[in-house]
ZAMIGU-655485 format. One record per residue (C-alpha): residue in one letter; x, y, z. Coordinates in steps of 0.5 Angstrom, whole numbers, padded with zeros to 4 digits, always signed. Example, Ala and Ser with C-alpha at 12.3 -4.5 7.8 and 13.67 -1.06 7.14 Angstrom:
BEGIN
A+0025-0009+0016;S+0027-0002+0014;
% end
This chain:
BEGIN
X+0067-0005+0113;X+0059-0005+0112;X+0057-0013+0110;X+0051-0017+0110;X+0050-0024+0110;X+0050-0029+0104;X+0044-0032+0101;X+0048-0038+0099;X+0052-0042+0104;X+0050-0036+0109;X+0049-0039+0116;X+0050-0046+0117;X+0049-0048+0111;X+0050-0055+0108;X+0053-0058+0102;X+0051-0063+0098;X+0053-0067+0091;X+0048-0067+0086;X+0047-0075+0087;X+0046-0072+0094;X+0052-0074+0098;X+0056-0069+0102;X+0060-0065+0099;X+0066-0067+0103;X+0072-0062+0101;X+0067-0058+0096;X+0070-0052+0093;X+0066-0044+0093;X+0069-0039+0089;X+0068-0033+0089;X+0068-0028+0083;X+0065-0021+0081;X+0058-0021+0079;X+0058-0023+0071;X+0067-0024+0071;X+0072-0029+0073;X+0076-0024+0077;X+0075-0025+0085;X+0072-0022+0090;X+0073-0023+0097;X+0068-0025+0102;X+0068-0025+0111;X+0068-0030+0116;X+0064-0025+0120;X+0059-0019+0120;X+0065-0015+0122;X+0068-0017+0116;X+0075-0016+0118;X+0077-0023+0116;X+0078-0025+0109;X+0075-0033+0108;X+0080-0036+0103;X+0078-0037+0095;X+0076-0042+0095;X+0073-0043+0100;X+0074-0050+0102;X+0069-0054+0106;X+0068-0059+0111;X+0068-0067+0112;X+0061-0065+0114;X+0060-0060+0106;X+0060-0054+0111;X+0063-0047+0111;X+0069-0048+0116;X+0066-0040+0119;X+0059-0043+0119;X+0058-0036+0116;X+0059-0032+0109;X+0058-0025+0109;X+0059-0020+0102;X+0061-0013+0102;X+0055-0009+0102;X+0053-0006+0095;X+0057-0012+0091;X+0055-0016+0086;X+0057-0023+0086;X+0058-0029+0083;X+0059-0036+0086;X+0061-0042+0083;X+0061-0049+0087;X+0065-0055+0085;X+0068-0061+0089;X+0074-0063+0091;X+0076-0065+0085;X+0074-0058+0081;X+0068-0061+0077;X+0064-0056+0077;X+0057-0056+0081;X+0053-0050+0081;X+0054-0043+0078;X+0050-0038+0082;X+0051-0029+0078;X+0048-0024+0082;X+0048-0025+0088;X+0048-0020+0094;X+0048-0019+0101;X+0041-0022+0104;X+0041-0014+0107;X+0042-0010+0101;X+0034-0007+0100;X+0037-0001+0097;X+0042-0004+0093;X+0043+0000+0086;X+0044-0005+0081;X+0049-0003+0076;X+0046-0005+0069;X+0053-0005+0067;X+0055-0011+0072;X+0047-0015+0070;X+0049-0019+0064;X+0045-0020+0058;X+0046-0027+0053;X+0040-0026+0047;X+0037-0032+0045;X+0039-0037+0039;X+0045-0042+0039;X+0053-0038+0038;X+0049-0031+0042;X+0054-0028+0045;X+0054-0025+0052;X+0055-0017+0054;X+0051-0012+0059;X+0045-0009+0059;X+0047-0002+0060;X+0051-0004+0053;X+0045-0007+0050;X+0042-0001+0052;X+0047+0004+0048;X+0045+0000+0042;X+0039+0005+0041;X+0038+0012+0044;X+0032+0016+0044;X+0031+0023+0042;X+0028+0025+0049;X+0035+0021+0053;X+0038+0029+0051;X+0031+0033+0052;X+0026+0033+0046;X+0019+0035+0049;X+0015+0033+0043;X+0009+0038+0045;X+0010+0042+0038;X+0012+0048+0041;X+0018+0047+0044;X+0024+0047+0040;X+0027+0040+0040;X+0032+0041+0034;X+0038+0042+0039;X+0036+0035+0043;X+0035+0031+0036;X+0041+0034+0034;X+0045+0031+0040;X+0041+0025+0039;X+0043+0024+0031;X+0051+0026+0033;X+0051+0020+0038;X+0051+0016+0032;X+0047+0011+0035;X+0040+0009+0032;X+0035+0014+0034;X+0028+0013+0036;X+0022+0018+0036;X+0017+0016+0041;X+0010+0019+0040;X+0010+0026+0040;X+0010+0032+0036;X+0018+0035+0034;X+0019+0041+0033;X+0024+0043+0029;X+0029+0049+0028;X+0034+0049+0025;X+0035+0042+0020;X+0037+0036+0022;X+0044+0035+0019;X+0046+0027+0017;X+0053+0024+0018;X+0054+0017+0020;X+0054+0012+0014;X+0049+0006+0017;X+0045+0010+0022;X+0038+0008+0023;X+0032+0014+0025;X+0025+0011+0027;X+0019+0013+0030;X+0012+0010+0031;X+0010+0012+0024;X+0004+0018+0024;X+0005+0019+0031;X+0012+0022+0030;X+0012+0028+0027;X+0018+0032+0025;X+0015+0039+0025;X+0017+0045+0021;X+0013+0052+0021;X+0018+0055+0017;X+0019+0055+0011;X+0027+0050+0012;X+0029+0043+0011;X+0027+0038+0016;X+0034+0033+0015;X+0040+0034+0010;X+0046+0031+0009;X+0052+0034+0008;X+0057+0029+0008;X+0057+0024+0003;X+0053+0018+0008;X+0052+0011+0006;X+0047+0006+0009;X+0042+0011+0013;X+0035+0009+0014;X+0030+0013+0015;X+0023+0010+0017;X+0016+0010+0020;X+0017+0018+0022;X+0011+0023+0019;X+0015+0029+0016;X+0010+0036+0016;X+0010+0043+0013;X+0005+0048+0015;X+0007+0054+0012;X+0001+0057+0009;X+0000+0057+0001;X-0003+0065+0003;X+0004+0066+0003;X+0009+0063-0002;X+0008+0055+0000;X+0014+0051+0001;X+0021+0051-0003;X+0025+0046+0001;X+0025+0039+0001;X+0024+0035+0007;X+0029+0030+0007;X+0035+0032+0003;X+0041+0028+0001;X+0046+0031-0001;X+0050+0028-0008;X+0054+0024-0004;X+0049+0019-0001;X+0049+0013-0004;X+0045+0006-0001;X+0040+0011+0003;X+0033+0009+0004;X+0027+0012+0007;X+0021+0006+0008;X+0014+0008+0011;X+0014+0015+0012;X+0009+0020+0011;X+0011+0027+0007;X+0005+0032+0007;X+0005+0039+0007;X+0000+0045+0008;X-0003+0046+0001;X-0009+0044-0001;X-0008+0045-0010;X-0012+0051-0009;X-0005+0055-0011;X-0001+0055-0016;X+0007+0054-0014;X+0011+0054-0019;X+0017+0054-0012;X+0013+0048-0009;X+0018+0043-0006;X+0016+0039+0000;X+0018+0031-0001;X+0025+0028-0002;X+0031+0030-0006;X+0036+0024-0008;X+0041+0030-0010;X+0046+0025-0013;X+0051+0018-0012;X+0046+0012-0013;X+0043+0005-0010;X+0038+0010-0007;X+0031+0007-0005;X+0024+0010-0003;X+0019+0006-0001;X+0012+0005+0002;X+0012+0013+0002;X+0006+0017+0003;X+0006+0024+0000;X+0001+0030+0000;X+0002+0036-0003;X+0010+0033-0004;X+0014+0031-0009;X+0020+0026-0010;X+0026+0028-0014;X+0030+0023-0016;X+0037+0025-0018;X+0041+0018-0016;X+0042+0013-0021;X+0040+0006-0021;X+0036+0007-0016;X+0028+0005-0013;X+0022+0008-0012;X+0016+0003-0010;X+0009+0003-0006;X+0005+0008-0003;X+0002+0014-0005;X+0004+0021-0009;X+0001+0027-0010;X+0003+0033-0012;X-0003+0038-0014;X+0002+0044-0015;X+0005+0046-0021;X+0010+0041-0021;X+0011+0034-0021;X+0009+0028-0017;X+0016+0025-0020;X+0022+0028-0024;X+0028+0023-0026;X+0035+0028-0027;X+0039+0022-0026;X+0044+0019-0030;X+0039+0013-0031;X+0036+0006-0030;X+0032+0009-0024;X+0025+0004-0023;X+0018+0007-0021;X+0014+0001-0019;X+0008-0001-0015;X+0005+0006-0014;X-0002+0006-0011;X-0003+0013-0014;X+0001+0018-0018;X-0002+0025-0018;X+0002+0031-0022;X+0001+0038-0024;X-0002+0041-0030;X+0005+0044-0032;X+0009+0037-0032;X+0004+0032-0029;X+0006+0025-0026;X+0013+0023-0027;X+0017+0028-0032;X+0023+0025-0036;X+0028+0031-0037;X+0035+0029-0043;X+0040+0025-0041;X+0036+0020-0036;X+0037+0012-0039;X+0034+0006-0038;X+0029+0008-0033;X+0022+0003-0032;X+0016+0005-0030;X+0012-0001-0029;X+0006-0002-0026;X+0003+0004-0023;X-0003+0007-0023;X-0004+0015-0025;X-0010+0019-0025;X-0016+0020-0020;X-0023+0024-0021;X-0021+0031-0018;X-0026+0035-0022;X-0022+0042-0020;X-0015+0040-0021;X-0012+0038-0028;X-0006+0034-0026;X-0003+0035-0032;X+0000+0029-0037;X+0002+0023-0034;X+0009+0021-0036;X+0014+0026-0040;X+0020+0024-0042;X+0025+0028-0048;X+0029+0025-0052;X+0029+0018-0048;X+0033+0012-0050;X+0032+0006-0047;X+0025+0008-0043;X+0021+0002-0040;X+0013+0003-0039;X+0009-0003-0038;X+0003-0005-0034;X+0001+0001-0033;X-0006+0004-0031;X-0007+0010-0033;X-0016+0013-0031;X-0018+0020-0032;X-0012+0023-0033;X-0013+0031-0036;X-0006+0032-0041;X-0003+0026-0044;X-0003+0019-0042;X+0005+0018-0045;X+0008+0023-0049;X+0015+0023-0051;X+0018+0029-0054;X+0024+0032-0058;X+0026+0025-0061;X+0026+0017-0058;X+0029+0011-0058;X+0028+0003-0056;X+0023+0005-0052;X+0017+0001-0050;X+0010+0002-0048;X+0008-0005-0047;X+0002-0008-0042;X-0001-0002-0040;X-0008+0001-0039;X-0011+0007-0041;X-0018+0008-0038;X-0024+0014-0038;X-0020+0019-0042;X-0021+0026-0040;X-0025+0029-0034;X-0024+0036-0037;X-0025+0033-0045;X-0032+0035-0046;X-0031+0042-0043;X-0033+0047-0048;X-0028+0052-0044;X-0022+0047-0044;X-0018+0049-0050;X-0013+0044-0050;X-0013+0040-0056;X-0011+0032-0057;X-0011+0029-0050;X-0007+0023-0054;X-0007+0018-0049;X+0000+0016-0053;X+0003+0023-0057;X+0011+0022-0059;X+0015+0027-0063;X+0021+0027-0067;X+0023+0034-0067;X+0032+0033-0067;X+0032+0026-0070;X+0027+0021-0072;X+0025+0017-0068;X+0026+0010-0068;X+0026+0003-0065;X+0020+0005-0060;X+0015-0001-0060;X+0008+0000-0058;X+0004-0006-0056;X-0001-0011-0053;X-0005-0004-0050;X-0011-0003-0048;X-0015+0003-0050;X-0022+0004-0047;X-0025+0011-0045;X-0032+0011-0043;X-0038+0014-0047;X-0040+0021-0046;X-0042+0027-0050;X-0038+0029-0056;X-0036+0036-0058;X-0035+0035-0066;X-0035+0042-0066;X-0029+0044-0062;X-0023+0039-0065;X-0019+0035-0059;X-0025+0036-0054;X-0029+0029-0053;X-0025+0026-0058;X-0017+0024-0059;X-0013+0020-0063;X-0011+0015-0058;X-0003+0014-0061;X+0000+0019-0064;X+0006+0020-0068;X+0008+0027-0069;X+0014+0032-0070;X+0019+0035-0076;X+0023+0028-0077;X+0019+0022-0080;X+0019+0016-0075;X+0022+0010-0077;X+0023+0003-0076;X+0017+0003-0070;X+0013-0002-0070;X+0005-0001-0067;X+0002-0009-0066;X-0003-0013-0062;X-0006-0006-0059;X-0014-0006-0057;X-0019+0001-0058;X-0026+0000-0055;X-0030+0006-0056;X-0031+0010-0062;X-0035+0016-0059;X-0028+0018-0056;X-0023+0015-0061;X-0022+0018-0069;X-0023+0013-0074;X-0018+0011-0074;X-0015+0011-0067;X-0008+0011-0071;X-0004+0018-0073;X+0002+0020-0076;X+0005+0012-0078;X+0008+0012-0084;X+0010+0006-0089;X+0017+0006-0086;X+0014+0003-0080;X+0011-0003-0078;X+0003-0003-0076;X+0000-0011-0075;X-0005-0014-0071;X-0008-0007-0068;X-0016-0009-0067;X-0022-0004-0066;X-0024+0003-0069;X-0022+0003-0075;X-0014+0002-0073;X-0013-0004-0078;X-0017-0009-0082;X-0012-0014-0084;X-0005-0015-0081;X+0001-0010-0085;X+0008-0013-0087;X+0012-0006-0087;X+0019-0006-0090;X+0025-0002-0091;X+0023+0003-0097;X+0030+0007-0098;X+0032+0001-0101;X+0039+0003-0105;X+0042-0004-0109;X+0038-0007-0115;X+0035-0014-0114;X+0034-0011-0107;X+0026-0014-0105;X+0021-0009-0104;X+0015-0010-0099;X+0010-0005-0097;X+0003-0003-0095;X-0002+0001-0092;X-0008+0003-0090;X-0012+0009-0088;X-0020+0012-0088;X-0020+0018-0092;X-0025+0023-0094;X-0028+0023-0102;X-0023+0025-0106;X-0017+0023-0101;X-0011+0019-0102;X-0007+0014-0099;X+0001+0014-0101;X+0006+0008-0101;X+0013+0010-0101;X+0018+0005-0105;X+0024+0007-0106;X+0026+0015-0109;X+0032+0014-0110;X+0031+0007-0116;X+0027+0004-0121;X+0022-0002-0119;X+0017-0007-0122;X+0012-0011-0118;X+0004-0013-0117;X+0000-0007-0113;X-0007-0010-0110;X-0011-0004-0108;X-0018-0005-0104;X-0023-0001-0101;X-0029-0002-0097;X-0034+0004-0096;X-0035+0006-0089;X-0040+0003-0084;X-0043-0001-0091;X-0043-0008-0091;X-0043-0012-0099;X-0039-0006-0102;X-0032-0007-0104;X-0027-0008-0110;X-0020-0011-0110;X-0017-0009-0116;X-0010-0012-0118;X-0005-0008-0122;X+0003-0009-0126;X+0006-0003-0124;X+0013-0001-0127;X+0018+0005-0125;X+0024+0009-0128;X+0025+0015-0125;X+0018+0019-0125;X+0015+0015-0131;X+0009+0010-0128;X+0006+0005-0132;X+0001+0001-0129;X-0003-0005-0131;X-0009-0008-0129;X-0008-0015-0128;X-0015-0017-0125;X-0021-0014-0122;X-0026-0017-0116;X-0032-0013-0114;X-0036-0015-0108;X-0044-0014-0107;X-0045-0008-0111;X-0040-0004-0116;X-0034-0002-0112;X-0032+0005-0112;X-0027+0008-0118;X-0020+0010-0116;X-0014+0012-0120;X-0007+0010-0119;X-0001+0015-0121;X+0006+0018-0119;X+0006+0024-0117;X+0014+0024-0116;X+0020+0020-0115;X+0019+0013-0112;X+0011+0015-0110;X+0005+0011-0112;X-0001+0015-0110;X-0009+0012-0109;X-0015+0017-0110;X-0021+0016-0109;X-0026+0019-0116;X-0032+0017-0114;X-0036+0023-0113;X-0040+0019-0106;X-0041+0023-0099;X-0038+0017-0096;X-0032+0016-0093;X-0027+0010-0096;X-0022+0005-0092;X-0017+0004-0097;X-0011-0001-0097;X-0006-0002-0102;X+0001-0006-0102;X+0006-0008-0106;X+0010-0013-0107;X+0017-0014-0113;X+0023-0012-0114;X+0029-0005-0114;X+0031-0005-0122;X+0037-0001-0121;X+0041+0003-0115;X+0040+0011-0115;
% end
């Protein structure tokens, strides 16, 4: 048998305590390397005859032989105590003095991690616990097909690792293990298709996959048709997936209108989904998991598409997006019907690209439960925030709305309003939606009076076949009176609450706006309003049509842009059915004789100001009443 000597007690070696008294009866055992099962060793370099185990030393602490010698190409492991088995030493992965060539087994080295209760194991398992793309044949040179040893990679189950390269991938990259982790080196490894395919997908219901530091990119050429499928793709089932710091971007450069384009992630179903700190160039996320996140990064879309759709079931958050680019179709982020309790909180949307119209940035359709705060939103063509076909307990609190539009003062950009908040009520009234506490500031710049909604807008809007009810409109600021109308307010009607608004002509005293469809007698009736109207025009407060009322009206007006002109005039007013009476109780003018108005009921429950005084000058109006139903109807 083919033997080399011992490094330890080898040849003629001594023994010793550790106070340094001769090991008289000492003890050498001898194991495998790294276990506790033994392994013999020899008294001779013919390696005939076995030293017993352990090997007991002599009254002068030496090996009775003299000589150890191992089998050549073993691993050992020595452990030395004295004659009472107190243990003195312990020496792993020894090997013959000779074995120049030995060829360690990394699943005979051990490997003990740092920090108290780490748990021993091999390195060939520590090893395993990673597998790259290259171990099964990937190249990275982006011309070879790499899809076939990343595939084999991903079916080990184990984590994979993407070293820098370029990958090519032909067919898509299938998904399958609940808890695996794909990783790379972030922009330097790049999954690249040049057709027009998926890169990953799941087909399975997965949990628990993480998706990071990779770069996913699409060369099809928009000469032709442009991407149609996502990049990464997770099937209905996934849920607990994330994919963190990865960069999605595609050939397009916004030139081309693809109404097919969808590079990006698609979330098909399930829940507890997460993107985060993603980068998207001509790409888009669909969201059709439930209580699920996106944050951080960048999105831009520049197609006819959007940036962000949410066709989950609900309470999905976008938060902290460095950049929101959408297309002129849908725009930013795009609501569709049966969405609840998303949050859209402190994102920015919009940019300066003069040569693409990025569209509306937030649409949302019968919304319920909406929340969009902290917001800022710079330079955005459509609409800033527009809700469609009815809303409900939404809130649109704490944002910023900046610049206005960069196409606004286009003569051939025909698109009218630009609101920065539009909602209708086009299936059901719209009620308890609150609009508070936002700013609205878009810079100077020529104004195309001419051409109705180009240079100036409303900035908040509501609109629609069905009146809305039961909103309130508070604490808002408007600077800037070239891009606004006077007021910057539309479409609030009595049935509202409209207080503490500040600038271009929104409100000059704070309103407390009641229930008007009071039904009971002796129920109180409070309710005002406020409005800048033409010569001639009128401002309507609605009290109840359906009851009688009796009660004081104090009706003021302010001649617009006039300092020194005004007239408060307070009346008695009664009403059974159509039939008004109205009194004056007392008159108070300011610097100047006020303007002449009239007061009267031109049906049920409606009590009508109009100005009669001939002037060229437009009025603000305020009327409020205050008394009581005399009857239920």
């Amino acid at each position: 048998m083919a033997v080399n000597l011992s490094p330890v007690g080898g040849a003629a070696a001594q023994f010793f305590t550790n106070s340094g008294v001769i090991l008289s009866g000492g003890k050498l055992y001898t194991y495998a390397a790294g276990t506790t099962t033994p392994q013999a060793t020899f008294t001779s370099s013919s390696g005939n005859t076995n030293h017993t185990n352990p090997i007991i030393l002599d009254s002068a602490g030496r090996v009775p032989s003299g000589e150890i010698w191992l089998t050549q190409n073993v691993i050992y492991k020595f452990l030395l105590k004295d004659s009472n088995d107190v243990l003195i030493g312990t020496y792993d992965n020894v090997s013959g003095i000779s074995d120049v060539t030995l060829p360690i087994s990394s699943n005979s080295v051990t490997y003990l991690p740092a920090g108290t209760g780490a748990v021993t194991t091999t390195v060939q398992a520590k090893l395993r616990e990673i597998v790259s793309v290259k171990d099964f044949g990937a190249v990275g040179d982006s011309t070879t097909n790499d899809s076939v040893a990343i595939q084999a990679a991903v079916n080990t189950g184990k984590s994979v690792f993407f070293p820098e390269g370029s990958y090519l991938i032909s067919p898509a990259i299938e998904l399958s293990t609940t808890g695996q982790n794909l990783f790379g080196v972030g922009d330097k490894s790049i999954l690249l298709t040049t057709t027009d395919i998926e890169t990953m997908y799941s087909s399975t219901s997965v949990f628990g996959v993480v998706i990071s530091n990779l770069f996913f990119s699409n060369t099809v050429s928009e000469v032709t048709t442009g991407p149609t499928q996502f990049q990464i793709h997770f099937g209905t089932g996934a849920s607990g997936c994330i994919v963190r710091e990865c960069n999605f971007l595609t050939a397009l450069t916004g030139a081309y209108v693809r109404t097919t384009h969808h590079a990006g992630i698609w979330f098909e179903g399930a829940n507890l989904n997460s993107i985060l700190d993603c980068t998207f160039g001509q790409a888009q996320i669909l969201m059709g998991s439930t209580d699920s996140t996106i944050r951080g990064g960048y999105i831009y879309s520049f197609s006819f598409e959007y940036a962000v759709k949410i066709v989950s079931a609900g309470d999905v958050l976008v938060t902290d997006v460095r950049g929101i680019l959408g297309g002129p179709a849908q725009g930013g982020i795009w609501i569709p019907n049966g969405s609840l309790y998303n949050k859209i909180v402190n994102n920015y949307f919009g940019g300066t690209y003069t040569t693409i119209n990025i569209g509306n940035a937030i649409t949302g359709d019968q919304q319920q439960a909406l929340y969009i705060g902290g917001n800022t939103f710079h330079a955005i063509d459509g609409i800033g925030v527009y809700l469609t076909n009815s809303a409900g307990g939404v809130s649109i609190t704490g944002n910023n709305f900046f610049a206005g539009n960069p196409k606004q003062n286009d003569p051939t950009f025909l698109i009218a309003g630009n609101q920065d908040i539009l909602i209708e009520s086009n299936i059901f009234q719209t009620t308890g939606v609150v609009i508070a506490d936002n700013t609205f500031n878009r810079f100077d710049g020529p104004i195309e009076d001419g051409m109705p909604g180009i240079g100036k807008s409303y900035s908040i809007q509501f609109s629609g076949a069905f009146s809305a009810v039961k909103n309130v409109v508070s604490d808002n600021t408007f600077s800037d009176a070239n891009r606004y109308y006077s007021p910057a307010i539309a479409g609030i009607a009595p049935q509202n609450t409209k207080v503490g608004n500040i600038g271009v002509g929104a409100e000059l005293i704070n309103q407390i706006v009641g229930d008007l469809n009071l039904g009971a007698s002796g129920k109180f009736v409070n309710v005002s309003n406020i409005a800048e109207v033409a010569p001639g025009g009128t401002l309507t407060l609605s009290v109840n049509p359906a009851a009688g009322f009796v009660g004081t009206l104090s009706v003021g007006n302010v001649r617009t842009g006039t300092t020194g002109f005004s007239t408060k005039t307070v009346f008695g007013v009664s009403s059974t059915g159509t039939a008004l009476v109205a009194t004056a109780l007392a008159t108070q003018n300011g610097a100047t004789s006020g303007s002449s108005f009239t007061v009267t009921q031109p049906s049920a429950g409606l009590i009508q100001i109009t100005d009669t005084s001939g002037s060229a000058a437009n009025l603000q109006l305020t009327a409020s009443f205050s008394g009581m139903a005399t009857f239920a109807g």
